[in-house]
NUBA-190163 format. One line per field, with one value per residue (C-alpha): residue in three letters; y, z, x. Coordinates in steps of 0.5 Angstrom, whole numbers. Each point is the difference from the previous one (the first is absolute). Layout:
<sites>
residuo	[ALA/...]
yy	[Y/...]
zz	[Z/...]
xx	[X/...]
</sites>
This chain:
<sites>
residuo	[UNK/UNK/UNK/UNK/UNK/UNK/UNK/UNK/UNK/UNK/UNK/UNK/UNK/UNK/UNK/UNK/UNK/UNK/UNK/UNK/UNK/UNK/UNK/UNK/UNK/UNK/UNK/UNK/UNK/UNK/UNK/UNK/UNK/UNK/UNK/UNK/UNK/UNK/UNK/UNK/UNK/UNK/UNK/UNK/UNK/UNK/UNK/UNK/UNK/UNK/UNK/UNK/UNK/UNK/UNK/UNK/UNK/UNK/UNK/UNK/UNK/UNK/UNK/UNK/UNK/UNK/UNK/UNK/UNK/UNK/UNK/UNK/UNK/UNK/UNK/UNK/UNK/UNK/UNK/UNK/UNK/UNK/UNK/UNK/UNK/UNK/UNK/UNK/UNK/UNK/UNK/UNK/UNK/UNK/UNK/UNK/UNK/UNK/UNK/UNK/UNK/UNK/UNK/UNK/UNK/UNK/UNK/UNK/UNK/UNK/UNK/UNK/UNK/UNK/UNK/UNK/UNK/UNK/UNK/UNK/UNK/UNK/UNK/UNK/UNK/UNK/UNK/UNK/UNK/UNK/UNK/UNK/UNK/UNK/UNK/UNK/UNK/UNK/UNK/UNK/UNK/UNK/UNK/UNK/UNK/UNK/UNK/UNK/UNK/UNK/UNK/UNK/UNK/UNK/UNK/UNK/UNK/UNK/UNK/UNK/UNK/UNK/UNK/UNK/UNK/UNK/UNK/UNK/UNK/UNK/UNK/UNK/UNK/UNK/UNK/UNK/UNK/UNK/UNK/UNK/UNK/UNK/UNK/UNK/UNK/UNK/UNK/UNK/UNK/UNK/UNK/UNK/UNK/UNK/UNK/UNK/UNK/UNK/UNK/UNK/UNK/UNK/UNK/UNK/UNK/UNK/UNK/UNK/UNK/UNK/UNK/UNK/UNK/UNK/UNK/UNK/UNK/UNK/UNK/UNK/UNK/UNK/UNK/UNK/UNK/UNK/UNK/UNK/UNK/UNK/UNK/UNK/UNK/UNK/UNK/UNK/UNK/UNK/UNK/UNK/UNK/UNK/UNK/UNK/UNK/UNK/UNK/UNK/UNK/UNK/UNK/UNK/UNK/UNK/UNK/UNK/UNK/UNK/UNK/UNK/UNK/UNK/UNK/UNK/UNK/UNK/UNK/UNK/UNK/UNK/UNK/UNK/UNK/UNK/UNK/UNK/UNK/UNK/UNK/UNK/UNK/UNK/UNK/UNK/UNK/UNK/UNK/UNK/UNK/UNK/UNK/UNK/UNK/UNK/UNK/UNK/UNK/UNK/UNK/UNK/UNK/UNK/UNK/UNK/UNK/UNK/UNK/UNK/UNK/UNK]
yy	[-240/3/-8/0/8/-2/-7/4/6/-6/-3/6/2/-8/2/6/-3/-7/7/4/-7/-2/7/0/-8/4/5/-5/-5/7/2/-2/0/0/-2/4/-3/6/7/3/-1/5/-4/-3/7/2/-6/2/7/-3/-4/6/4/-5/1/-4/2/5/0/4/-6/-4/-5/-5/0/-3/0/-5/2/-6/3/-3/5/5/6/5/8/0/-5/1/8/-2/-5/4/1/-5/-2/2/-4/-4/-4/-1/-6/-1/-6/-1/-7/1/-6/1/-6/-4/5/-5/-3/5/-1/7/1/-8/2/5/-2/3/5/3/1/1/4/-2/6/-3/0/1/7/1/-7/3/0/-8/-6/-5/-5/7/3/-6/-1/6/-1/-7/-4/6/0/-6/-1/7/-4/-6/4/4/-7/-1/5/-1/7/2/3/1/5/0/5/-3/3/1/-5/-6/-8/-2/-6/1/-6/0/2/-7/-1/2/7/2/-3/7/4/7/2/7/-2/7/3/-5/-6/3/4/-7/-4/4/-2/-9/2/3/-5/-6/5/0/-8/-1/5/-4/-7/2/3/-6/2/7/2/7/1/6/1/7/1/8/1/6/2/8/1/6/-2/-2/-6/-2/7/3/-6/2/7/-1/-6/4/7/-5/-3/7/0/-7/-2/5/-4/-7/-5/1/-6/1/7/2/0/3/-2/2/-1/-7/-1/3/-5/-5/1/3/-6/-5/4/0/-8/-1/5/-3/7/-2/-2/-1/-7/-1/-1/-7/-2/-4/3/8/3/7/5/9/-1/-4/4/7/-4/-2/6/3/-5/2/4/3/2/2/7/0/-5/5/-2/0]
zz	[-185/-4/1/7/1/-4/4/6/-2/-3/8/3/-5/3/7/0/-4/5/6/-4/-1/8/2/-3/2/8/-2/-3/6/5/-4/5/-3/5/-2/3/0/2/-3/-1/7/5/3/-5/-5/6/0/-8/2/5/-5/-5/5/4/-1/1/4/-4/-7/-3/-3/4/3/-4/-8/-1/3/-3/2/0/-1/-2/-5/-3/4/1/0/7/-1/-7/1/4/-5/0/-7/-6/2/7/6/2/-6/1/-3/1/0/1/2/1/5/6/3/-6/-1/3/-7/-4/-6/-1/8/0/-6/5/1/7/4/7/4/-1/3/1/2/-3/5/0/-2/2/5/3/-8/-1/3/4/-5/-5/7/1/-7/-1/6/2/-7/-4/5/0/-8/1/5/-5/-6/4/3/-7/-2/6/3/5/4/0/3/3/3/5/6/8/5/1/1/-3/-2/-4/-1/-8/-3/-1/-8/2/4/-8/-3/-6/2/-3/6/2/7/4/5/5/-2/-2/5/4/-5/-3/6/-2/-8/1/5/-6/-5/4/1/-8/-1/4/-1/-9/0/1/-2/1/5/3/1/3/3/1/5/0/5/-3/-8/-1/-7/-5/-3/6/-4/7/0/7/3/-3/1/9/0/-3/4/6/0/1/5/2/-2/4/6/-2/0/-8/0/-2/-4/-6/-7/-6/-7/-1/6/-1/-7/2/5/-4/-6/5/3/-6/-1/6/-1/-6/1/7/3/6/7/2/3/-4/-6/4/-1/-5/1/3/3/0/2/2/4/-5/-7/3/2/-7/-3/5/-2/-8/-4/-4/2/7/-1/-5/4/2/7/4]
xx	[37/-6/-3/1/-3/-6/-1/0/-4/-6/1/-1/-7/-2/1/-4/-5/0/0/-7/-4/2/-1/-7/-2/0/-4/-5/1/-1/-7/-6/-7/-6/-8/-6/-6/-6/3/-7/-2/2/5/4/0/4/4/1/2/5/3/1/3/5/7/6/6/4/-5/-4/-5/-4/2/-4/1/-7/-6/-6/-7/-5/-9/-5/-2/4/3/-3/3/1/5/3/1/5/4/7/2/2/7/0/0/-3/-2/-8/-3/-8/-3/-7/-4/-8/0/5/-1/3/6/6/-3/2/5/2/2/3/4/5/6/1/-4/3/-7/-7/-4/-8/-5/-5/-7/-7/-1/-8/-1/-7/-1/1/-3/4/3/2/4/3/2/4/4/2/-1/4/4/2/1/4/4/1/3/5/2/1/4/5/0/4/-6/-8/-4/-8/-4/-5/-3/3/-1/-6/2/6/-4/-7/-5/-2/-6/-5/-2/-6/1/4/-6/-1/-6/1/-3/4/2/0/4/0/2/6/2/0/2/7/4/-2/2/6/4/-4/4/6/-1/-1/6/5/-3/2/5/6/7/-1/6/-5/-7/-1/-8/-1/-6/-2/-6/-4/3/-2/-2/0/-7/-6/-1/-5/-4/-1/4/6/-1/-1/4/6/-1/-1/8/3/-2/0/8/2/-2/0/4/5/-2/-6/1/-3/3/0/1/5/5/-3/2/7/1/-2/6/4/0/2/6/3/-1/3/5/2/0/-5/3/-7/-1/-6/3/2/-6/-3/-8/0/-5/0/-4/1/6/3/-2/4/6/1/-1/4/5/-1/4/-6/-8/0/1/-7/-4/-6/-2/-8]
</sites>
């Protein structure tokens, strides 16, 4: 009797121990890691913000477990003053790659065994400061080896940040036109220039990221910063659209950063989770614009309430 007590009790240790390992393989399987290219700037430090602070259904962490930000450089305090604590979600891992264009060649980034979504908010900061061929550098070719990597990585989605409107099909830059000069091109060939790079960005976007289920083209109109990072430009433009969205279309209503960078994560979530009745997610590549970025955290769980509208 005592043997048959014994054998029973050593099975029930045994089917515990079986339920403990299944039960941690889910939370394995369940954990979702995101890659964000661009966190210094001023959209993707949103975007890094909204990673922090999405939550999924019913939990207090946040919904992704990890987040690897990929720079060119070390990051400076504005990012890495928002690492939350040792030990608390999400797990941040830093990766740096002094040349954009050859980060789908990058061993470390090739070494993670899954990522879920990437997220590119990578652009020319200053373009009226750079020549043609350095503009077009920053946005299309980094955009597509961008692109490439997380093919390679096999997430579920990628998001990018362009610009409203223009011909859905962009002709090339000539191998002459993006001869280097370093000769700062002005205010003129960008303000007539940006629609022409983002539809090539976009082009270069779709045309590498084969295997990826969901590309989402987010295309803002006017994107409001907290910095005037173009002086008097900036400072008009933004004084301009109070007024200007409560008359044109949403369409083409102006954003901020972090309204922007909300939708952006937001979105993702929603993809991933299933959680979006949306018939957009239907669609291979998205594009979205003003209308499309307050559904989405109107559809959300977290980060509507503290988005700070014009």
């Amino acid at each position: 009797m005592f043997q048959i007590k014994r054998t029973a009790l050593t099975y029930c240790y045994l089917l515990l121990a079986t339920m403990t390992l299944s039960l941690s393989g889910i939370g394995r399987a369940d954990a979702k890691t995101a890659v964000l290219f661009g966190a210094t700037g001023a959209v993707g430090n949103d975007v890094f913000r909204a990673l922090l602070a999405n939550q999924s259904d019913g939990n207090s962490d946040p919904y992704f477990d990890k987040v690897i930000l990929v720079g060119r450089r070390a990051f400076p305090p504005k990012v890495t003053n928002l690492f939350p604590p040792s030990g608390s979600k999400p797990e941040i891992v830093t990766v740096e790659h002094a040349d954009l264009s050859t980060v789908h060649q990058n061993e470390a980034l090739l070494q993670v065994e899954h990522a879920d979504a990437c997220f590119n908010a990578v652009g020319a900061a200053y373009p009226h400061q750079s020549d043609l061929h350095d503009w077009h550098f920053v946005e299309v070719t980094v955009a597509k080896s961008i692109a490439q990597l997380c093919a390679q990585l096999q997430v579920s989605s990628l998001a990018v940040c362009t610009a409203i409107d223009g011909e859905p099909d962009s002709k090339p830059y000539s191998e002459e036109e993006l001869v280097p000069t370093k000769t700062p091109m002005g205010w003129w060939p960008v303000l007539t220039g940006t629609i022409r790079m983002m539809r090539l960005k976009e082009q270069a976007v779709i045309s590498s990221s084969e295997g990826i289920p969901k590309i989402r083209i987010f295309q803002p109109s006017n994107i409001v910063t907290e910095e005037l990072r173009y002086g008097f430009l900036d400072k008009y433009l933004f004084k301009m659209h109070r007024f200007l969205d409560k008359v044109i279309p949403k369409h083409y209503h102006s954003v901020t950063t972090q309204f922007l960078g909300t939708a952006m994560v937001q979105d993702a979530v929603q993809l991933l989770s299933g959680s979006s009745s949306s018939a957009t997610d239907k669609e291979r590549v998205a594009f979205l614009d003003y209308g499309d970025f307050e559904r989405i955290v109107g559809e959300g769980t977290a980060g509507g309430e503290n988005v700070t509208e014009l």
